[in-house]
KOLBAMAR-171517 format. One line per field, with one value per residue (C-alpha): residue number from 1; z, y, x. Coordinates in Angstrom, 3 decimals. Each point is the difference from the previous one (the first is absolute). Layout:
# residues N
num: [NUM, ...]
up: [Z, ...]
north: [Y, ...]
east: [X, ...]
***
This chain:
# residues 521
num: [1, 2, 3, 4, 5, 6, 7, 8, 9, 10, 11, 12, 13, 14, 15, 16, 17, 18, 19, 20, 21, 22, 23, 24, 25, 26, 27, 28, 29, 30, 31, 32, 33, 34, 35, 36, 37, 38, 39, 40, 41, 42, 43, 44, 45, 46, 47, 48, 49, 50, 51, 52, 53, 54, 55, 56, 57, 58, 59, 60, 61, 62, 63, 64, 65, 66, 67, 68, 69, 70, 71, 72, 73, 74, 75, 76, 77, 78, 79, 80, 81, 82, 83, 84, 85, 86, 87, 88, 89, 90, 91, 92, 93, 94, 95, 96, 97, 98, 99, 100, 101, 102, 103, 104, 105, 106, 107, 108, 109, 110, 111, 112, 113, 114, 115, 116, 117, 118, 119, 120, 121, 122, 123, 124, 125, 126, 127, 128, 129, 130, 131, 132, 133, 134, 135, 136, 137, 138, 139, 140, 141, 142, 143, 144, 145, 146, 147, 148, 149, 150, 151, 152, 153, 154, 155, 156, 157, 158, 159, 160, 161, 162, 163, 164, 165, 166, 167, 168, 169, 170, 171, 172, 173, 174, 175, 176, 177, 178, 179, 180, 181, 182, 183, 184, 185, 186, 187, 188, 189, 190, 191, 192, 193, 194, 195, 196, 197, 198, 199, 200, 201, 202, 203, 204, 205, 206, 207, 208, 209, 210, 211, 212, 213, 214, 215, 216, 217, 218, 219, 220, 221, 222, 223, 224, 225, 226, 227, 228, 229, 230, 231, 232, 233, 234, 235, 236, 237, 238, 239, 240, 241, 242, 243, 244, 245, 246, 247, 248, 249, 250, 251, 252, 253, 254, 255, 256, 257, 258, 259, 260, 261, 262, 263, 264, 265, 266, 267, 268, 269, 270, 271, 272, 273, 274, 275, 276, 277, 278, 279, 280, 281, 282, 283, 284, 285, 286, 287, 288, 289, 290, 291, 292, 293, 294, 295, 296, 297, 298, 299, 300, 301, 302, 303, 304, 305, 306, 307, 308, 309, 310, 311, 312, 313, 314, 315, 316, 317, 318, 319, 320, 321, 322, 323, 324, 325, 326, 327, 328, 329, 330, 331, 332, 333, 334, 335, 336, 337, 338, 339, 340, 341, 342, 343, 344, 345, 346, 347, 348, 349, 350, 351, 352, 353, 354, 355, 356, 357, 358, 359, 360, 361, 362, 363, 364, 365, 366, 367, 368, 369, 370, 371, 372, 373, 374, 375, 376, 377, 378, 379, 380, 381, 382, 383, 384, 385, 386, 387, 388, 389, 390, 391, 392, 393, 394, 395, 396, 397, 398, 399, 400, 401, 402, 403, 404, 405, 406, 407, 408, 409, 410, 411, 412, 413, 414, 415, 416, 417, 418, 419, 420, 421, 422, 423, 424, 425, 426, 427, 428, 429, 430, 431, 432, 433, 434, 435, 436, 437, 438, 439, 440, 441, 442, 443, 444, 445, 446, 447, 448, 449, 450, 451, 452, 453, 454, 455, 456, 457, 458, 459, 460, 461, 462, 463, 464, 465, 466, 467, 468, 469, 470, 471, 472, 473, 474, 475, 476, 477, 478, 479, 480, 481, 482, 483, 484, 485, 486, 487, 488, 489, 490, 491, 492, 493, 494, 495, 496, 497, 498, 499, 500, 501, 502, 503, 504, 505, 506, 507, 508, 509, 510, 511, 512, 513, 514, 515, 516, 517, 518, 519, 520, 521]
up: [111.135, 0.976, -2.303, -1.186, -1.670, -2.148, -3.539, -2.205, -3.575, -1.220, -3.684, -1.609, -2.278, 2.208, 2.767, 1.124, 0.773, 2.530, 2.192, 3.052, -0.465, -0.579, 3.117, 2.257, -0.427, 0.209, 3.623, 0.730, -0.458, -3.698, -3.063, -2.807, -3.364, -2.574, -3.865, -2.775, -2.122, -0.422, -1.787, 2.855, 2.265, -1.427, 0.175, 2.989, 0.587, -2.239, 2.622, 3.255, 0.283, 3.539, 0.399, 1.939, -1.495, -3.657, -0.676, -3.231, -1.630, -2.793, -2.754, -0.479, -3.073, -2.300, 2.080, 1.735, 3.731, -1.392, -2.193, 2.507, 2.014, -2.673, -0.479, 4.142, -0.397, -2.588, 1.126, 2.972, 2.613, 3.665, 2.122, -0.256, -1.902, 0.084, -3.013, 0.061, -1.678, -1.147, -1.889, 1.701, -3.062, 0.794, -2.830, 1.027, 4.016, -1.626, -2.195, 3.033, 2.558, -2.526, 0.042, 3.488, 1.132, 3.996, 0.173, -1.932, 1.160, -1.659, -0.546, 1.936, 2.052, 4.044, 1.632, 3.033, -2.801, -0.940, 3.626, 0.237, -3.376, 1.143, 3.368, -1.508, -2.512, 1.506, 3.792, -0.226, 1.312, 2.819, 0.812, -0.255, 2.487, 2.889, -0.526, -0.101, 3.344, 1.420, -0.605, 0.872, 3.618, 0.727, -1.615, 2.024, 2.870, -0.698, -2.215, 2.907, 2.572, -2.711, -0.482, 4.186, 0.549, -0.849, -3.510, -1.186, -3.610, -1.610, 1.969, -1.183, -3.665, 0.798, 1.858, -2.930, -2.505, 2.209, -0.322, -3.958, 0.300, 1.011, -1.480, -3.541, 1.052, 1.328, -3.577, -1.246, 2.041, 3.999, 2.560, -0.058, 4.344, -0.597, -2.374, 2.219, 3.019, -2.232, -1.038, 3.714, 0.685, -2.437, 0.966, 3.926, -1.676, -1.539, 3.164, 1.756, -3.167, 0.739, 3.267, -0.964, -2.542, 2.403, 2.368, -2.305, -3.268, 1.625, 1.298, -2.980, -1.518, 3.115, -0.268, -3.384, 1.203, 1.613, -2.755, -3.119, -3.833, -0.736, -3.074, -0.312, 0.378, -2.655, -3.204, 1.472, 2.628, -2.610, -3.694, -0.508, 2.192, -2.299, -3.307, -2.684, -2.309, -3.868, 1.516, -0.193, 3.302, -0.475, 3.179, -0.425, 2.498, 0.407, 2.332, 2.400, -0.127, 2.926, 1.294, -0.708, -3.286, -1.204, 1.186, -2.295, -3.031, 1.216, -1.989, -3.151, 0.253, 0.951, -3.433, -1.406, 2.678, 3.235, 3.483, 1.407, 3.197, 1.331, 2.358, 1.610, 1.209, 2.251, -1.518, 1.656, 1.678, -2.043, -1.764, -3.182, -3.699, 1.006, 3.381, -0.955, -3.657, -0.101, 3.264, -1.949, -3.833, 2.357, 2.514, 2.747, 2.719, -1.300, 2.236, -1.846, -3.277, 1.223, 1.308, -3.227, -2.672, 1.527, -3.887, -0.393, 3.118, 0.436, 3.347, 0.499, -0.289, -3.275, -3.422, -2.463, -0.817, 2.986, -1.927, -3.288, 1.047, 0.038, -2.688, 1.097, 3.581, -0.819, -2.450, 3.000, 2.076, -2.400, -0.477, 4.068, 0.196, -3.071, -0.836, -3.521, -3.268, -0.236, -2.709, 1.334, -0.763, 2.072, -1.170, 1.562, -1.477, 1.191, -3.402, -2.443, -2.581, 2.004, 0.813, -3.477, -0.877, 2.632, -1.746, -3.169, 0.684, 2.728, -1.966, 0.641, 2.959, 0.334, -1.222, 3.160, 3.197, 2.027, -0.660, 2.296, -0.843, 2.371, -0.988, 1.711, -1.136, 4.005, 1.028, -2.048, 0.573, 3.305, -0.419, -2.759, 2.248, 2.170, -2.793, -2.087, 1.264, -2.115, 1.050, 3.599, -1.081, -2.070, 3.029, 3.084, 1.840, 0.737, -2.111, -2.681, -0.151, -0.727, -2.171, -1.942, 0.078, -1.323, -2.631, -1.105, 0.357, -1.996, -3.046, 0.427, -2.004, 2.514, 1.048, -4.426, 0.131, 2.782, -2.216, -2.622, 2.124, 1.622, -3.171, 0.548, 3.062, 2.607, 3.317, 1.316, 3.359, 0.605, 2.858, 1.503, 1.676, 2.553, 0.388, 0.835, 2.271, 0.354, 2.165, 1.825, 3.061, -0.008, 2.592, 0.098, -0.683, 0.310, -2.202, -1.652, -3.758, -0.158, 1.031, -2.574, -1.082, 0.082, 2.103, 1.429, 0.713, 1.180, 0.305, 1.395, 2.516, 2.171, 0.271, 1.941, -0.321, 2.654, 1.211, 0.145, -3.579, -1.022, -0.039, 0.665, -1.499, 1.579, -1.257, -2.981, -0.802, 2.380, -2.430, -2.921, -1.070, -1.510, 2.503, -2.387, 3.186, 3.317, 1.701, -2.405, 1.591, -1.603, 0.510, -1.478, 0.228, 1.688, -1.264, -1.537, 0.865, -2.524, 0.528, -0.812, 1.202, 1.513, -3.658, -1.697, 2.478, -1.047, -3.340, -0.085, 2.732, -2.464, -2.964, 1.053, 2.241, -1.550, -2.186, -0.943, 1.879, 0.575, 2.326, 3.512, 2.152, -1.178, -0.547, -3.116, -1.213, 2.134, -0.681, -3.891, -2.153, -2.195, -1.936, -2.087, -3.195, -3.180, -2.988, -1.110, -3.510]
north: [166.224, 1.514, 3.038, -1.918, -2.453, 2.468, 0.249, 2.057, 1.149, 3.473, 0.787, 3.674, 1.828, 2.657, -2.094, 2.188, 2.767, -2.412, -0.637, 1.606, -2.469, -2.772, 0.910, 0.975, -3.462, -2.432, 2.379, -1.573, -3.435, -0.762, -1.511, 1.729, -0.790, 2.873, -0.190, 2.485, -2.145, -2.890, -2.151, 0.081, -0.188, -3.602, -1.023, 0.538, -2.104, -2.936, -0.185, 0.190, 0.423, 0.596, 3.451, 1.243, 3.066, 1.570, 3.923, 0.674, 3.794, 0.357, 2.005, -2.224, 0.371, -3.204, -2.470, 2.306, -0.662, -1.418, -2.448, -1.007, -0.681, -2.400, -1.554, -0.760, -0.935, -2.515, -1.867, -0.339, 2.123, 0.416, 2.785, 3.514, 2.573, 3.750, 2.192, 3.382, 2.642, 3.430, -0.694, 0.866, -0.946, -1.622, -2.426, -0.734, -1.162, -1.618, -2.366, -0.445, -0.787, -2.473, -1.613, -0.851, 1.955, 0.553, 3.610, 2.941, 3.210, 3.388, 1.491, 1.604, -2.856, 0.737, -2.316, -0.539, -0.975, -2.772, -0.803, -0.360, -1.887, -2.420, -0.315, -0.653, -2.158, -2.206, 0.457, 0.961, -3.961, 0.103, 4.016, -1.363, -2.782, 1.571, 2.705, -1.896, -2.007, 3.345, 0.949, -3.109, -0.366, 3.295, -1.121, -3.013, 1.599, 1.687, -2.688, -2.645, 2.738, -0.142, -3.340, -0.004, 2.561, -1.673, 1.006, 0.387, -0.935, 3.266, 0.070, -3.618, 1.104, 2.624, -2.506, -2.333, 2.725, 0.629, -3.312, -0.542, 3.743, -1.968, -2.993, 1.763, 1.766, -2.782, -1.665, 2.580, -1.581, -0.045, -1.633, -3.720, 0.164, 2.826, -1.134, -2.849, 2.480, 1.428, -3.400, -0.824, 3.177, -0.530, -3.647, 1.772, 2.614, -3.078, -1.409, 3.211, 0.352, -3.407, 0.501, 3.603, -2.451, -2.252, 2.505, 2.519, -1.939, -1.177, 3.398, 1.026, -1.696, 0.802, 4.231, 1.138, 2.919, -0.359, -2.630, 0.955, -0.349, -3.496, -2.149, 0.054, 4.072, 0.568, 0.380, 2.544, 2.160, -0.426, -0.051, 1.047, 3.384, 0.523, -0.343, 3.466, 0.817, 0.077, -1.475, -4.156, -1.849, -3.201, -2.228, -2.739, -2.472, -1.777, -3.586, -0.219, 3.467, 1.180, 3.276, -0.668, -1.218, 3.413, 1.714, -1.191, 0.512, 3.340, 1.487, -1.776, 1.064, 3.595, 0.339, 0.407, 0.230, 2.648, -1.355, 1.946, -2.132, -2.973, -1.498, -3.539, -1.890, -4.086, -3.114, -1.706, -3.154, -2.651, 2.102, -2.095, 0.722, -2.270, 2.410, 2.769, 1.102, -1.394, 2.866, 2.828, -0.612, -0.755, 2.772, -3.131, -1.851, -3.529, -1.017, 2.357, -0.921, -3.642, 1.813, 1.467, -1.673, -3.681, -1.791, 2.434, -0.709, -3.438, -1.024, -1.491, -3.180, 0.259, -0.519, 2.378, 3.574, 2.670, 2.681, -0.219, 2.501, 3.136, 1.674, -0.890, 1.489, 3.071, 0.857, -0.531, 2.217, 3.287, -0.793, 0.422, 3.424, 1.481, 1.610, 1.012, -2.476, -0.883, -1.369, -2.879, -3.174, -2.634, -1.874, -2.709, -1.172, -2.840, -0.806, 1.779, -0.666, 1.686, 3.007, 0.746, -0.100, 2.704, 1.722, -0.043, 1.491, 2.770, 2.829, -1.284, -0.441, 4.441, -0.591, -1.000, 1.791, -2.630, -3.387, -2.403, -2.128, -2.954, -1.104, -3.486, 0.066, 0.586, -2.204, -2.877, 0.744, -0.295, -3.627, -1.008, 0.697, -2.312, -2.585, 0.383, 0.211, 2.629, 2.638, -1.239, 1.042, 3.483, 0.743, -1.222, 2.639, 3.649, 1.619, -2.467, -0.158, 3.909, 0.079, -3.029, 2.147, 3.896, -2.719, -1.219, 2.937, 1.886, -2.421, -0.780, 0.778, 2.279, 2.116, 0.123, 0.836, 2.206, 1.925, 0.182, 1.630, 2.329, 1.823, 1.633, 0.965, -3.123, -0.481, -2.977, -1.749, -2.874, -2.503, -3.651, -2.606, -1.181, -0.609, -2.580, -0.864, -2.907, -2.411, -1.723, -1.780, -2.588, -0.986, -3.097, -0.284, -2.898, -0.113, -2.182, -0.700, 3.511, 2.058, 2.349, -0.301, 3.376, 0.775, 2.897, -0.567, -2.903, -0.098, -3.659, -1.807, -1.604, 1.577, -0.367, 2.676, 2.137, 2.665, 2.146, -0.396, 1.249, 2.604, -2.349, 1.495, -3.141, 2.433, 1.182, 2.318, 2.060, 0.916, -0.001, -3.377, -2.982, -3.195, -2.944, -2.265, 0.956, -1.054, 1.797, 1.605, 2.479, 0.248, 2.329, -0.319, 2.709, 1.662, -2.480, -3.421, -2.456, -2.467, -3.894, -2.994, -3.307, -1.863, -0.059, 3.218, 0.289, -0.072, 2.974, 2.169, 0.228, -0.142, 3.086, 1.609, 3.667, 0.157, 2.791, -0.715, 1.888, -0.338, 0.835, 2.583, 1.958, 3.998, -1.466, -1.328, 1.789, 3.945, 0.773, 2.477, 2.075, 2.677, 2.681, 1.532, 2.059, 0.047, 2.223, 0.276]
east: [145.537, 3.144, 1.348, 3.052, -1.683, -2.264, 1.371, -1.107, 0.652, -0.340, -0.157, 0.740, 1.780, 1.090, 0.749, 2.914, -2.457, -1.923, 3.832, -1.387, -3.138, 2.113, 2.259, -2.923, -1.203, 2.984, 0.398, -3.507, 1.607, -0.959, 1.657, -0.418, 0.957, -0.188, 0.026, -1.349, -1.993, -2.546, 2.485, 1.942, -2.865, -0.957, 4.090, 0.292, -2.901, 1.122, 3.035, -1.818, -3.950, 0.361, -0.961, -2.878, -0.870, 0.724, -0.336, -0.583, 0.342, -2.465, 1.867, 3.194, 1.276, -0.143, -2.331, -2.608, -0.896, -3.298, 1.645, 2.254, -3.119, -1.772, 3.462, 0.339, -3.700, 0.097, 3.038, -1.381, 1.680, -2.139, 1.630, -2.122, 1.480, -0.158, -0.578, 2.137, -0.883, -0.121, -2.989, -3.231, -1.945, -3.421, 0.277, 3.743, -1.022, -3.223, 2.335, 2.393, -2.591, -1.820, 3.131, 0.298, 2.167, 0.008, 0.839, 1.173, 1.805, 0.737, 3.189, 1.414, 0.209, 0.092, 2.258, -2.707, -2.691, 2.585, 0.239, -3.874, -0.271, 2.540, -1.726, -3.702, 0.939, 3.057, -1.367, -3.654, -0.780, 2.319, -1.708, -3.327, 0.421, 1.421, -2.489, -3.223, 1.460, 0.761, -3.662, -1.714, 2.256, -2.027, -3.242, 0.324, -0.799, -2.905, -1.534, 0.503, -1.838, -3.157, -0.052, 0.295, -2.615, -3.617, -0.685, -3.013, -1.154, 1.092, 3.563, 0.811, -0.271, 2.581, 2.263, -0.113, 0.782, 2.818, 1.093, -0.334, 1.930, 3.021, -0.311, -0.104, 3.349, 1.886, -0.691, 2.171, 3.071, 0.270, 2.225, -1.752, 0.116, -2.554, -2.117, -0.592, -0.776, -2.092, -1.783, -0.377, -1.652, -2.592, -0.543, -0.431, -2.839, -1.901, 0.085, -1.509, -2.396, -1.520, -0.323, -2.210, -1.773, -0.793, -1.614, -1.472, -1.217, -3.728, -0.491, 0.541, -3.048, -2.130, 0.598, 1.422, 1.010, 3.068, 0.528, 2.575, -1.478, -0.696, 0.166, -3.591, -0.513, 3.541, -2.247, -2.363, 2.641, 2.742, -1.370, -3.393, 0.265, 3.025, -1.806, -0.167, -2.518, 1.343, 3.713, 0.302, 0.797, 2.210, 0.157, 2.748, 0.153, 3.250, -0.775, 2.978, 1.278, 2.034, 0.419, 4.077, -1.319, -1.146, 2.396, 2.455, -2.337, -1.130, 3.356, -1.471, -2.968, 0.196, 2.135, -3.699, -2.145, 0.033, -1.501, -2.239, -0.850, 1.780, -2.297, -0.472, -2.997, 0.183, -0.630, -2.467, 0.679, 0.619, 2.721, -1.081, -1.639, -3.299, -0.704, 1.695, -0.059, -4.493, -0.283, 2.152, -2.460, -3.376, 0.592, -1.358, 1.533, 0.341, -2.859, -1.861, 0.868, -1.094, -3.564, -0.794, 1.023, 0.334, 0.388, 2.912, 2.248, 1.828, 1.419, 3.860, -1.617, -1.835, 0.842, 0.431, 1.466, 0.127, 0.063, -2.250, -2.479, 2.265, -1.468, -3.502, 0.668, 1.898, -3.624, -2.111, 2.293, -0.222, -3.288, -0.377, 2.161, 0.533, -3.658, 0.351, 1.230, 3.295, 1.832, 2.426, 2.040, 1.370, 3.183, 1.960, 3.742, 1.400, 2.363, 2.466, -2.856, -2.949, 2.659, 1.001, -4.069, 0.282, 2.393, -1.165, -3.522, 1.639, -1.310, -3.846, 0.207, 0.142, -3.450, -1.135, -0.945, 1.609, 1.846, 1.145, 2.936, 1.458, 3.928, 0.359, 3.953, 1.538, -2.499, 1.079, 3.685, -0.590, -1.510, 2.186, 3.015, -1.385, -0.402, 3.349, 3.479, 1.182, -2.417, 1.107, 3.762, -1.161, -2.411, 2.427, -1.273, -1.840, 2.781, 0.009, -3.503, -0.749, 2.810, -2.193, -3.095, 1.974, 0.998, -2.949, -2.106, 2.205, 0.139, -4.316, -2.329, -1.766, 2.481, -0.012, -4.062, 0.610, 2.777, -2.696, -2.923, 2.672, -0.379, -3.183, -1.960, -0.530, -0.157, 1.760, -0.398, 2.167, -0.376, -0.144, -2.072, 2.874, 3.035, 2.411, 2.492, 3.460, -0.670, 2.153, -1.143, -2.283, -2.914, -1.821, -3.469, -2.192, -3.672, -2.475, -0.131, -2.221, 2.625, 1.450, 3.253, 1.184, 3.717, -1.430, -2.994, -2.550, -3.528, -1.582, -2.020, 2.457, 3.531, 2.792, 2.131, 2.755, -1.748, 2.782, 0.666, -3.456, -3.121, -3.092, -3.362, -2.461, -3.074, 0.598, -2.800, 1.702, 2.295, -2.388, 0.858, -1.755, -0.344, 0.489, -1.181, -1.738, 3.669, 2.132, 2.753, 2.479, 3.580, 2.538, 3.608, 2.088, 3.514, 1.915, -1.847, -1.890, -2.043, 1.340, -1.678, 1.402, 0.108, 3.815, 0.146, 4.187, -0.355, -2.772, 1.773, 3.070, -2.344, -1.478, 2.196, 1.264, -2.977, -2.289, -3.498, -2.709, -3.738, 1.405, 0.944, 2.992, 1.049, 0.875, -3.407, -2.230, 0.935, -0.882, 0.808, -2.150, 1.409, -1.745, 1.374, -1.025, 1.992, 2.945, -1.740]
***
């Protein structure tokens, strides 16, 4: 925004004292409008509401700067204002900041701290962008030699942080042309990340020690070690949580809680609740799962609830590591009802040593969007979709329970199962009736599929899973692909195309976080 078109309105009853202001900044190219009181003030905005910024002095005779405030406030007036004052009385800048106002100065007012007021308020948009694309020309670089130079496990965690780095700050407002470089860069890393998938996963399985912490090894690396005598551990489990995700609840959060570890662990393959979620409460591979408690595990193919036995497994796995009695409870929300029962018995829950509690809520926004078109419109994309989540988290009733156990001594540790991932290019698959019907992944007998497209598993014990049939084959989609089959294939690719998916290979779904906390209180 050019200078000339900056208005603004300054209010005081000394206003001839502030001429050199005044005059400094109609040099700079501004308009200014004086008057000395808050009648005038609202006048002046009867006859044109145009102006872009309104100072206000605080100790006008007749209507005070705070009253003039409420009165802009309640008839609706937008543009910031900025309280002057002489005051520096802590109950006077409490009442002005209540009332949203967007900055306040001191008299005697500096003409360069107008200057810089003007500048953060009217330009701090315009500064912002051509900073961040300043920055991320010369992160650029360097982030395209790591994604270049053969990561390992621990590198790619670091490259993807990088990446949700930048996203977050383009959301604030960047040049569209580099937001799209920025897009294709991250599309490239995927890319390079399924290719290290591809190579490294198996070997993984065969020699865990070059191998990063898996879903099945989260609870006992990233929880129990963690657990205090006398001081309650509260494990929340949010299905579908990104890493971009919590970082734009962290701010809400940290109001009552401090992080004392931010940590991440890998999904195992599929990057779904039935694999992934049973491995992190049984501390097993699938497979394993399947070996020991055979009644317990259902296959793709089977009928029934994939996750009932939660509870049941996370009691056989303290009862494996933790030697002596521990108190715990297991809860799992998956409606408004179940989360204000939550709420409403927070306080017991500090009664416990440890108590697990599984939100389902970005899980089923992330299926619902598929389902309903006006989720498809609020969630149109990444940006739109953590905006959705800062929403809803901060309006829940578990960031509301979490408020409530802030209050005394707890120990939080937040995490996920997987994540998920917008897909938008579709790959043609070919199965029997057995084949699941997941988009990103497939498990059957006989597939066709593009090999390029996928990761094959053909022995799945391999990588600790269950073989539903002694030909079941494994494949897991890649970046941005999911998986349609011949049938009404035009309808699905645009039915699902720019969804939220999740059970393939993906920086996205793949690299978890799981963050460890203990309460302000």
């Amino acid at each position: 925004m050019n200078n000339e078109k900056i208005k603004i309105l300054w209010a005081d009853d000394e206003i001839d004292l502030l001429t050199p202001q005044v005059f400094f900044l109609e040099k700079k190219g501004y308009s200014i409008t004086t008057v000395t009181n808050g009648h005038d003030v609202l006048s002046v905005l009867q006859e044109d509401p145009s102006y872009d910024v309104i100072f206000l002095d605080e100790s006008m005779p007749g209507k005070t700067g705070l009253e003039t405030l409420a009165a802009l406030k309640a008839k609706g007036y937008l543009m910031p204002v900025v309280m002057v004052t002489k005051n520096e009385a802590e109950n006077i800048m409490e009442e002005a900041i209540g009332s949203q106002i967007a900055d306040y100065l001191i008299k005697p007012v500096n003409p360069n701290q107008l200057l810089l007021t003007i500048k953060k308020l009217i330009d701090n948009k315009r500064l912002v962008s051509e900073k961040n694309t300043q920055d991320y020309q010369i992160a650029f670089r360097q982030l395209f030699m790591d994604i270049s130079d053969r990561p390992n496990f621990k590198s790619w965690v670091e490259i993807y942080k990088q990446l949700i780095h930048w996203e977050l700050k383009m959301d604030q407002g960047t040049d569209p042309h580099i937001q799209d470089i920025l897009q294709q860069q991250k599309q490239e890393a995927n890319v390079e990340f399924s290719k290290f998938i591809t190579n490294q996963y198996p070997g993984w399985f065969k020699n865990p020690a070059i191998a990063p912490i898996l879903s099945h090894q989260l609870m006992l690396e990233k929880v129990f070690k963690h657990l205090k005598d006398k001081v309650p551990t509260v494990f929340v489990l949010l299905d579908n949580l990104r890493y971009d995700q919590w970082k734009v609840i962290e701010p809400i959060i940290t109001e009552r809680f401090v992080v004392e570890e931010e940590d991440y662990f890998y999904s195992i393959l599929p990057t779904t609740t039935q694999y992934s979620r049973n491995a992190i409460f049984a501390g097993m591979l699938p497979s394993e799962i399947e070996k020991m408690y055979p009644d317990w595990w259902l296959n793709d193919n089977e009928e029934g609830g994939k996750n009932m036995k939660e509870p049941d497994l996370l009691a056989g796995q303290i009862k494996r590591y933790i030697r002596k009695e521990l108190k715990f409870e297991y809860y799992k929300i998956t409606n408004v009802a179940k989360g204000k029962q939550l709420l409403d018995n927070a306080h017991n829950l500090l009664q416990n040593d440890f108590t697990a509690i599984v939100y389902n809520f970005i899980d089923m926004l992330s299926h619902a969007r598929t389902e309903m078109e006006v989720l498809k419109e609020l969630a149109s994309d990444e940006n739109a979709y953590r905006s959705l989540t800062k929403s809803w988290f901060l309006h829940s009733p578990l960031w509301a329970a979490l408020q409530k156990l802030s209050e005394s001594p707890v120990q939080l540790i937040i995490t996920t199962d997987h994540g998920t991932i917008r897909v938008q290019d579709p790959s043609r698959v070919v199965g029997d009736k057995e084949t699941t019907a997941n988009l990103r992944y497939k498990v059957g007998k006989n597939l066709s599929y593009d090999k390029k497209d996928v990761l094959e598993i053909r022995d799945p014990a391999q990588v600790g899973l269950p073989r539903p049939n002694l030909s079941s084959t494994f494949i897991f989609a890649k970046e941005k692909s999911y998986f349609l089959y011949p049938n009404n294939y035009g309808h699905f690719l645009n039915y699902y195309r720019n969804t939220f998916q999740h059970g393939g290979i993906s920086l996205e779904e793949m690299i978890c976080p799981v963050i460890r906390l203990r309460s302000k209180g």
